[in-house]
C-alpha positions as a LaTeX table, in Angstrom:
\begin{tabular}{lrrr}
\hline
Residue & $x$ (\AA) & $y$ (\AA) & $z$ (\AA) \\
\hline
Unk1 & 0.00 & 0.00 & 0.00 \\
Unk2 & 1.14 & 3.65 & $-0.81$ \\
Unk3 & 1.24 & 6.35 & 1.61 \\
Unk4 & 1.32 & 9.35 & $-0.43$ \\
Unk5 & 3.06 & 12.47 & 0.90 \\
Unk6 & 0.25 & 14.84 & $-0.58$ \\
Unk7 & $-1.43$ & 16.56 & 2.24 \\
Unk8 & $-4.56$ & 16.14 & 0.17 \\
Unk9 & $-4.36$ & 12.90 & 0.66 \\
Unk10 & $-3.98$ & 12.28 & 4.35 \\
Unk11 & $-6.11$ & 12.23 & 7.35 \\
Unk12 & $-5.67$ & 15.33 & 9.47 \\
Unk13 & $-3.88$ & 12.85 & 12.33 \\
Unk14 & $-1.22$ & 12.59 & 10.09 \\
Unk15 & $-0.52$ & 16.15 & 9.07 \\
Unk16 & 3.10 & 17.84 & 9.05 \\
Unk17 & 4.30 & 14.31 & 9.76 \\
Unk18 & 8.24 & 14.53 & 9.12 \\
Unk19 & 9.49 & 13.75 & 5.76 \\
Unk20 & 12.52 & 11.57 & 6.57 \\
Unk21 & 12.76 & 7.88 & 5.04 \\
Unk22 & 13.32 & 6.58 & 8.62 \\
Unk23 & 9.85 & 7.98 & 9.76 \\
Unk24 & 8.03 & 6.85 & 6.56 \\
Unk25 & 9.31 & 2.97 & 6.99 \\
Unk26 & 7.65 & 3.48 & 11.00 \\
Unk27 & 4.81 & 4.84 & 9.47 \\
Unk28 & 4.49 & 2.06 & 6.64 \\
Unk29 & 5.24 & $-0.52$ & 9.43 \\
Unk30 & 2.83 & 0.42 & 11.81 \\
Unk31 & 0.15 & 0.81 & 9.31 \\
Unk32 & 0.85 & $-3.04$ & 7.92 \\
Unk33 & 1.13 & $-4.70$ & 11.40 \\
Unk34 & $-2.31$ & $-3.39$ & 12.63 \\
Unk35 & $-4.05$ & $-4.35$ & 9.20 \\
Unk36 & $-2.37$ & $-7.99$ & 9.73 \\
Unk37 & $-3.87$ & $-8.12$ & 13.35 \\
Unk38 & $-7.30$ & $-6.79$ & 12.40 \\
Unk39 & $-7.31$ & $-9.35$ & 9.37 \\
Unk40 & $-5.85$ & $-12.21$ & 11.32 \\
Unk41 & $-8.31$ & $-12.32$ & 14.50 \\
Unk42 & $-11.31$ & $-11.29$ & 12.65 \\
Unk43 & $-11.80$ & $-7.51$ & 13.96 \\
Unk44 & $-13.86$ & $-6.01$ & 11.21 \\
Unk45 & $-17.94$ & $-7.49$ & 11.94 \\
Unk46 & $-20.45$ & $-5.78$ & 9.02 \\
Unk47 & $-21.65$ & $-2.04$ & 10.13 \\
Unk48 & $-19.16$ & $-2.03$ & 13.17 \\
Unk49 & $-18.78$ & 1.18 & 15.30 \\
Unk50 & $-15.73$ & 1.55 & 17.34 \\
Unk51 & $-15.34$ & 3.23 & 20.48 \\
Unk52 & $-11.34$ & 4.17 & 20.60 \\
Unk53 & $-10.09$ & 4.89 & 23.77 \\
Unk54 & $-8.08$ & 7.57 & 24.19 \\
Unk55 & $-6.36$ & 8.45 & 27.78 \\
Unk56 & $-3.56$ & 10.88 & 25.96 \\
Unk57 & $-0.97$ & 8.35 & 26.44 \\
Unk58 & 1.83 & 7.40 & 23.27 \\
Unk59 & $-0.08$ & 4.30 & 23.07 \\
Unk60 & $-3.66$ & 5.28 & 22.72 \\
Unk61 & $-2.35$ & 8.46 & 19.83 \\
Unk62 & $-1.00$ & 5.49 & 17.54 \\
Unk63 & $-4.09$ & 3.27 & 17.50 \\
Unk64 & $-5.75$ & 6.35 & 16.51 \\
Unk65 & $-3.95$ & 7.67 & 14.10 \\
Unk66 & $-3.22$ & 4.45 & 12.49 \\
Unk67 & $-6.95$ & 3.57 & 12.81 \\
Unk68 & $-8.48$ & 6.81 & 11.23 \\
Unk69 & $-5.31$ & 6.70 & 8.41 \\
Unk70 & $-6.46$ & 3.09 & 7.47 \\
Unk71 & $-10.23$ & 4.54 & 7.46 \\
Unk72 & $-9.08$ & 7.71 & 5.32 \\
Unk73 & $-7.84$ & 5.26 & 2.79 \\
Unk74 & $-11.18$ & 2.96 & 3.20 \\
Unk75 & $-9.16$ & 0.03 & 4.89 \\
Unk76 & $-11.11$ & $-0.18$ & 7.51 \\
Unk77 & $-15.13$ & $-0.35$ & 6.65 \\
Unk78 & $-15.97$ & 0.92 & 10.18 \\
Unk79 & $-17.08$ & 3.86 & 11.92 \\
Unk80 & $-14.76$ & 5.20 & 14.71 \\
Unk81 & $-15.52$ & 7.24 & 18.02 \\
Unk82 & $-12.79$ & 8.50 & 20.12 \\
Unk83 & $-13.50$ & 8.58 & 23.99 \\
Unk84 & $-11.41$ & 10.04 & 26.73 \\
Unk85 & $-12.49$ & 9.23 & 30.32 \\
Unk86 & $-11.50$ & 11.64 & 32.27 \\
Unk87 & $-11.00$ & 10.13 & 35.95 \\
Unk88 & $-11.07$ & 12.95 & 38.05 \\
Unk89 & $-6.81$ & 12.69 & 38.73 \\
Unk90 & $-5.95$ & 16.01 & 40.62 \\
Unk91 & $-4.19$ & 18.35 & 37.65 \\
Unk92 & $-5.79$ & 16.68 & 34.79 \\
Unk93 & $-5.31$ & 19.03 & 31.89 \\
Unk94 & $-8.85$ & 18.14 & 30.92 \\
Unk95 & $-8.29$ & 20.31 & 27.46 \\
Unk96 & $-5.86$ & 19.11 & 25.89 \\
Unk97 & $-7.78$ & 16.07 & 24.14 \\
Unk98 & $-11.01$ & 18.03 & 23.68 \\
Unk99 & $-8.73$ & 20.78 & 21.68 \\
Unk100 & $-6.66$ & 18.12 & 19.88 \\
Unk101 & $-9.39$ & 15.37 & 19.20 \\
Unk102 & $-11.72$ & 18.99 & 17.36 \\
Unk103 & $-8.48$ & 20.26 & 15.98 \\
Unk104 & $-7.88$ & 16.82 & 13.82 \\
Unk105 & $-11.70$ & 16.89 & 12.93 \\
Unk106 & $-12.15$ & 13.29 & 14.87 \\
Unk107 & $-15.66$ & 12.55 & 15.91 \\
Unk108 & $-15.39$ & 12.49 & 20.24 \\
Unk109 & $-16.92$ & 12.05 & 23.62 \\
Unk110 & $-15.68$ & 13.21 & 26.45 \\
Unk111 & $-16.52$ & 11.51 & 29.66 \\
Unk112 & $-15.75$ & 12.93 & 33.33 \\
Unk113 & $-16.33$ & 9.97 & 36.29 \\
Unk114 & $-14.23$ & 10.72 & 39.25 \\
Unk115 & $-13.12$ & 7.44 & 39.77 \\
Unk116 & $-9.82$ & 8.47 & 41.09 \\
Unk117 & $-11.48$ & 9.77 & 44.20 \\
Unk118 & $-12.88$ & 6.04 & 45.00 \\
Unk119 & $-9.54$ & 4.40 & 44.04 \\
Unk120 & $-8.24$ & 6.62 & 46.76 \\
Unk121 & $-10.72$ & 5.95 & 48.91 \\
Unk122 & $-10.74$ & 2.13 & 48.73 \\
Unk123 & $-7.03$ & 1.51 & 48.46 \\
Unk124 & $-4.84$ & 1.14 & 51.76 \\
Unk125 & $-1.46$ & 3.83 & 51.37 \\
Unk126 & 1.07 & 1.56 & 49.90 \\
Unk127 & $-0.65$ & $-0.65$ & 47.51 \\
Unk128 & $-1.08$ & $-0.63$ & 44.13 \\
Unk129 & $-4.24$ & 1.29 & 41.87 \\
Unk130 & $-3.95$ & $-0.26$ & 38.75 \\
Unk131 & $-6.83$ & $-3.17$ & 39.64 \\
Unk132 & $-9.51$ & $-1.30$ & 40.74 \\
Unk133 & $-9.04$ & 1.95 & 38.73 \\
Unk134 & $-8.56$ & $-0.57$ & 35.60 \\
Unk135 & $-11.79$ & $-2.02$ & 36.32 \\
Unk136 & $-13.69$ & 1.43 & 37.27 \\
Unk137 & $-12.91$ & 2.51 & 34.03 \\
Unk138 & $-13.30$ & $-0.52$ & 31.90 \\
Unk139 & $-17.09$ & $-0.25$ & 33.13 \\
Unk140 & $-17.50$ & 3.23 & 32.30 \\
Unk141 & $-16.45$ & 2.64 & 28.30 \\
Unk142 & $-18.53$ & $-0.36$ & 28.18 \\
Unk143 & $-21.63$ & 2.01 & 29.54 \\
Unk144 & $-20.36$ & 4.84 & 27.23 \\
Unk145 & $-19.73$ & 2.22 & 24.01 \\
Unk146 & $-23.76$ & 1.30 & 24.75 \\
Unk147 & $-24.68$ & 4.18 & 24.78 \\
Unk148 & $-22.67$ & 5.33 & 21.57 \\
Unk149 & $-24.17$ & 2.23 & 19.66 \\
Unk150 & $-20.78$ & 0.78 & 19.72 \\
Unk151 & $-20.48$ & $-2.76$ & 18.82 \\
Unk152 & $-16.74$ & $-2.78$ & 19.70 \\
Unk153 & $-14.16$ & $-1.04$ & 22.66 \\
Unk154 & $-11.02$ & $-0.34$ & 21.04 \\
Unk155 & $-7.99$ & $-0.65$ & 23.54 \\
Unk156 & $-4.24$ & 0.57 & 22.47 \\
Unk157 & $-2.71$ & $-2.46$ & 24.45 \\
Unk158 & 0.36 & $-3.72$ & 22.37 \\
Unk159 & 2.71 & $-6.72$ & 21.78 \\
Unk160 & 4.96 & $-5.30$ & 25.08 \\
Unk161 & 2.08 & $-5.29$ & 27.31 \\
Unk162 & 0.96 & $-8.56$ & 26.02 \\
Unk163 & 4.28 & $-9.74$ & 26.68 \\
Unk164 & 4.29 & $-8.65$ & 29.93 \\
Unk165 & 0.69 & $-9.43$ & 30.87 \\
Unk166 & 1.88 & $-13.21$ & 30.22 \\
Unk167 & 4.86 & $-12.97$ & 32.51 \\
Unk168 & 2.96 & $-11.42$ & 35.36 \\
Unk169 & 0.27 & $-14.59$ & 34.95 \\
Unk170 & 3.28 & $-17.05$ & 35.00 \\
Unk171 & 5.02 & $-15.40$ & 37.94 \\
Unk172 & 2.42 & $-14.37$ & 39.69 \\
Unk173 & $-0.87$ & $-15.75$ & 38.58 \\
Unk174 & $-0.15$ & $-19.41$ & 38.26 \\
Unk175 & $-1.71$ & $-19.67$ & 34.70 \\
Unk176 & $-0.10$ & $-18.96$ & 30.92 \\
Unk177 & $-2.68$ & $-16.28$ & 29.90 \\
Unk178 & $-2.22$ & $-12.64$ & 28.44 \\
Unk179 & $-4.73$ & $-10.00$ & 26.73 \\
Unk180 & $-6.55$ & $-11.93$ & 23.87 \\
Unk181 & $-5.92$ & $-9.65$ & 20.59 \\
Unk182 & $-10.23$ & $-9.91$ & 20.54 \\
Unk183 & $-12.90$ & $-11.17$ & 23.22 \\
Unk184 & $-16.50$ & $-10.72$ & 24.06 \\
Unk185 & $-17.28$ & $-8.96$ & 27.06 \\
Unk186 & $-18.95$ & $-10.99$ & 30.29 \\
Unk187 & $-22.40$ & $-9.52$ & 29.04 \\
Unk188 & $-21.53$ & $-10.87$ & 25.36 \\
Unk189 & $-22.56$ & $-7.36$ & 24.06 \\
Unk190 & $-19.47$ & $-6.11$ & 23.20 \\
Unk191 & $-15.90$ & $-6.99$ & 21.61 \\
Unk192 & $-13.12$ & $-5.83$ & 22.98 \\
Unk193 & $-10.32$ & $-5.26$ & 20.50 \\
Unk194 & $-6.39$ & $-4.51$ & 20.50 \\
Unk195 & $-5.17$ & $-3.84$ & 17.09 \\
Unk196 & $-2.11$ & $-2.65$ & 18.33 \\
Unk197 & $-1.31$ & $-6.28$ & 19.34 \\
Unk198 & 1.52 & $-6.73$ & 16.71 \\
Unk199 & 2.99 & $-3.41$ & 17.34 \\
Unk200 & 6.31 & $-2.85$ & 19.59 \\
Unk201 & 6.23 & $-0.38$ & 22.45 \\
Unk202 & 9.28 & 1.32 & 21.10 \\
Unk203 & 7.47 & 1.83 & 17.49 \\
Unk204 & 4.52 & 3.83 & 19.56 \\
Unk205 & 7.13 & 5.91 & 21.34 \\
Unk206 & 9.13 & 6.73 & 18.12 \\
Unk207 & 5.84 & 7.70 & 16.35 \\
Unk208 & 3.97 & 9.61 & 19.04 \\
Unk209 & 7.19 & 11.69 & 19.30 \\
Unk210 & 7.89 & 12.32 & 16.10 \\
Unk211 & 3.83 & 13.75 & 15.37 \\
Unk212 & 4.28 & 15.70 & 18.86 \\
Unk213 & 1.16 & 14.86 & 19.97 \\
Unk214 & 0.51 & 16.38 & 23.55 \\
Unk215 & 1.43 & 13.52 & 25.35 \\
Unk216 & $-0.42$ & 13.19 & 28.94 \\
Unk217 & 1.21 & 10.84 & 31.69 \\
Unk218 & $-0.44$ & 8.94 & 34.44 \\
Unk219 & 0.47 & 10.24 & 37.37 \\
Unk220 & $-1.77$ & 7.65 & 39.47 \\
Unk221 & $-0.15$ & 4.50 & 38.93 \\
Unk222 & 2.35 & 5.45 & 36.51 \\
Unk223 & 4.42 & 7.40 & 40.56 \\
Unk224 & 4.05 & 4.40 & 42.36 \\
Unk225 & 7.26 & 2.06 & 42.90 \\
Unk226 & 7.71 & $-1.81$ & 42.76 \\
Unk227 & 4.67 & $-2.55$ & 40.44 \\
Unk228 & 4.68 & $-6.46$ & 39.36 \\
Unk229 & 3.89 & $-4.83$ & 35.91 \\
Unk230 & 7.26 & $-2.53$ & 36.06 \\
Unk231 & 9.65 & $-6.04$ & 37.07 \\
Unk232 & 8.22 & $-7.65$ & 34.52 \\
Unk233 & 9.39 & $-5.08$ & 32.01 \\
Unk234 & 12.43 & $-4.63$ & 33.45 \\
Unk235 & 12.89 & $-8.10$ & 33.09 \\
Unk236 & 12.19 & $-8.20$ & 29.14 \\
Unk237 & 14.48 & $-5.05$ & 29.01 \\
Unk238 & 17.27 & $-6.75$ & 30.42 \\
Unk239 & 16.95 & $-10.46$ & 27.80 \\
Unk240 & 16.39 & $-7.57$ & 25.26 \\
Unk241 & 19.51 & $-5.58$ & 25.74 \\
Unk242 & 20.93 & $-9.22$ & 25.91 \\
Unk243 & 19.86 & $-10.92$ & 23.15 \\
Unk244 & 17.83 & $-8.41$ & 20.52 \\
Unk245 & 14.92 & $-9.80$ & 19.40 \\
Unk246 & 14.28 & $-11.99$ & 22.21 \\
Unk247 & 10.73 & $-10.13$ & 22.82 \\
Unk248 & 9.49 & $-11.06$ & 18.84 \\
Unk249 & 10.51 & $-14.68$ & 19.39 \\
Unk250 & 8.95 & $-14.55$ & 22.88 \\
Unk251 & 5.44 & $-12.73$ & 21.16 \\
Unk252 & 5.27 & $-15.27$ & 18.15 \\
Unk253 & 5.71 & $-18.25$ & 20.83 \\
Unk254 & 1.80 & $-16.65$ & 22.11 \\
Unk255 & 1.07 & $-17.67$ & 18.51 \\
Unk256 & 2.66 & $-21.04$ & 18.63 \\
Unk257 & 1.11 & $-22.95$ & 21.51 \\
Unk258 & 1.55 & $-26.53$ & 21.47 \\
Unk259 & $-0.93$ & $-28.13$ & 24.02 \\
Unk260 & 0.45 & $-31.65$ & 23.59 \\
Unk261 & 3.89 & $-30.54$ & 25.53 \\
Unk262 & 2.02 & $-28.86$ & 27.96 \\
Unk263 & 0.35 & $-30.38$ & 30.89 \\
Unk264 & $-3.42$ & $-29.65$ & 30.93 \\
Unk265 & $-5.58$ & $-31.95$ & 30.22 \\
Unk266 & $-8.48$ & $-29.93$ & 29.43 \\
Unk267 & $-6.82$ & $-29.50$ & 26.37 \\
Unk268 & $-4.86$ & $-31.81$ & 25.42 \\
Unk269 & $-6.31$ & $-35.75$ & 25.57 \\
Unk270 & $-3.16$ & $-37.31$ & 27.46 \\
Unk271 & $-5.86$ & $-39.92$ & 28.56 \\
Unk272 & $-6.70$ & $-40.97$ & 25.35 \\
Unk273 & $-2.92$ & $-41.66$ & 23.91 \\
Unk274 & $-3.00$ & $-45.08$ & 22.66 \\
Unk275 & $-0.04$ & $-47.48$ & 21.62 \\
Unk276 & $-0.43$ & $-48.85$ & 18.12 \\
Unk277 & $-0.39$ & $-52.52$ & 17.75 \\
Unk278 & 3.14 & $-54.10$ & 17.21 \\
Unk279 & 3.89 & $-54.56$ & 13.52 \\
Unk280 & 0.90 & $-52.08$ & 12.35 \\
Unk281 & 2.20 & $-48.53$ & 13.11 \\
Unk282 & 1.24 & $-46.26$ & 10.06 \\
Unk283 & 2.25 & $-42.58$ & 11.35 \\
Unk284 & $-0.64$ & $-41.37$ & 9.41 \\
Unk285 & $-2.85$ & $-43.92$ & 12.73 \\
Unk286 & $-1.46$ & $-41.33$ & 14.70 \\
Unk287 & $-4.30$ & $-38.61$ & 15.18 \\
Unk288 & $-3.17$ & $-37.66$ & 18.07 \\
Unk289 & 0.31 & $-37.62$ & 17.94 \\
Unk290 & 1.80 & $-35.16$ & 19.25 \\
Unk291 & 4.11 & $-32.84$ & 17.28 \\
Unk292 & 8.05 & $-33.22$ & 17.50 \\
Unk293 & 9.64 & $-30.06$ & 19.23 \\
Unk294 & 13.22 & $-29.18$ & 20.80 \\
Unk295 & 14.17 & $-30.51$ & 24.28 \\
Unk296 & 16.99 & $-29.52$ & 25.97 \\
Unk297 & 18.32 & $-32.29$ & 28.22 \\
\hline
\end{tabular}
């Protein structure tokens, strides 16, 4: 796909990008790995409407700019919605996405629900935010994405965080699980959708800093100390520096599961292995067989 430099031909979200070759391949990269995850989980469903959430972070200005870019060039057959909660966080700079989002000409709701005030409320000093603010808000877009018509909740969650989601379930959770690319909500009214699930951290950073969108940090969870979340990533940081690349290989190893060499048997039928008779194997007999991989001894 082209991505002319015409400024007639460009959404808005996109305008006095830079002109180098480096930021063009980012662009053209970014761009391709969010059409492959939309197309490879199935994200586009017949008259969609997506409700994009925006919180003003690096993250959350890629998705939509790489969402409304693949819309401008009628990629994407849907019709987007941008939505900022705003949480009540003491010096909010509650108009800097109302300015930006009518600036770039991108339909909008904002939504004030001072959530932060229960968070504080409910949270002993010294423990962490993220679960119960996470979950306040998560219920406020799924009210706001009904009451948009919304069929879907966009969320700007990408291949790091899914990386590190998994770790925190294996070190901490007991269970190999992560943030599914796509899912239905517990009501089954609503997908929830990540299209940035193929995109690298590092690739949102570069981009959102190169546009100079008005970046807005949390200053909730984002100030406190010893998060699981914030080992994790220093953990992946470290293999990175280490061994570049390691976090790709890790990511396509989500898309590589092999049940047979793991040990549940809710999905995998290690009860129903049978020995073929002697004399009669025929490897094409073997259904169930599992596939051969690499052991280390």
């Amino acid at each position: 796909m082209m991505l002319d430099d015409d400024a007639g031909d460009i959404h808005p979200l996109f305008a006095g990008a830079p002109t180098s070759t480096e930021f063009k391949k980012l662009r053209k990269r970014l761009v391709r790995e969010v059409r492959e995850a939309i197309d490879a989980y199935g994200m586009v469903t017949r008259g969609a409407r997506w409700l994009v959430c925006l919180s003003g972070g690096k993250d959350s200005y890629t998705l939509l700019a790489v969402l409304h870019e693949l819309q401008w060039r009628g990629l994407l057959p849907v019709e987007l919605v941008a939505c900022n909660l705003d949480q009540g966080q003491p010096g909010f700079p509650a108009t800097v996405l109302p300015e930006f989002l009518a600036r770039m000409g991108v339909k909008h709701r904002i939504e004030f629900q001072d959530t932060y005030s229960v968070v504080m409320d409910k949270i002993p000093a010294g423990r962490t935010y993220c679960s119960l603010c996470s979950r306040l808000r998560r219920g406020n877009l799924y009210r706001i994405a009904r009451e948009e018509g919304c069929s879907a909740v966009v969320l700007g969650h990408h291949r790091d965080d899914i990386l590190e989601t998994f770790f925190m379930n294996l070190f901490h959770g007991g269970r190999l699980a992560t943030m599914p690319p796509k899912l239905v909500n517990e009501e089954g009214d609503l997908f929830v959708l990540r299209p940035l699930a193929f995109v690298a951290e590092a690739d949102c950073e570069r981009f959102a800093r190169a546009m100079n969108y008005p970046i807005i940090p949390c200053d909730l969870c984002g100030s406190q100390d010893g998060l699981q979340r914030q080992q994790v990533k220093a953990i992946l940081d470290s293999w990175e520096a280490r061994s570049p690349g390691r976090r790709q290989v890790m990511f396509r190893a989500l898309m590589n599961a092999r049940p047979s060499h793991l040990l549940d048997p809710a999905l995998f039928d290690f009860a129903g292995l049978a020995l073929a008779a002697p004399g009669t194997a025929n490897r094409e007999d073997f259904t169930q067989m599992p596939p051969k991989l690499r052991h280390d001894d």
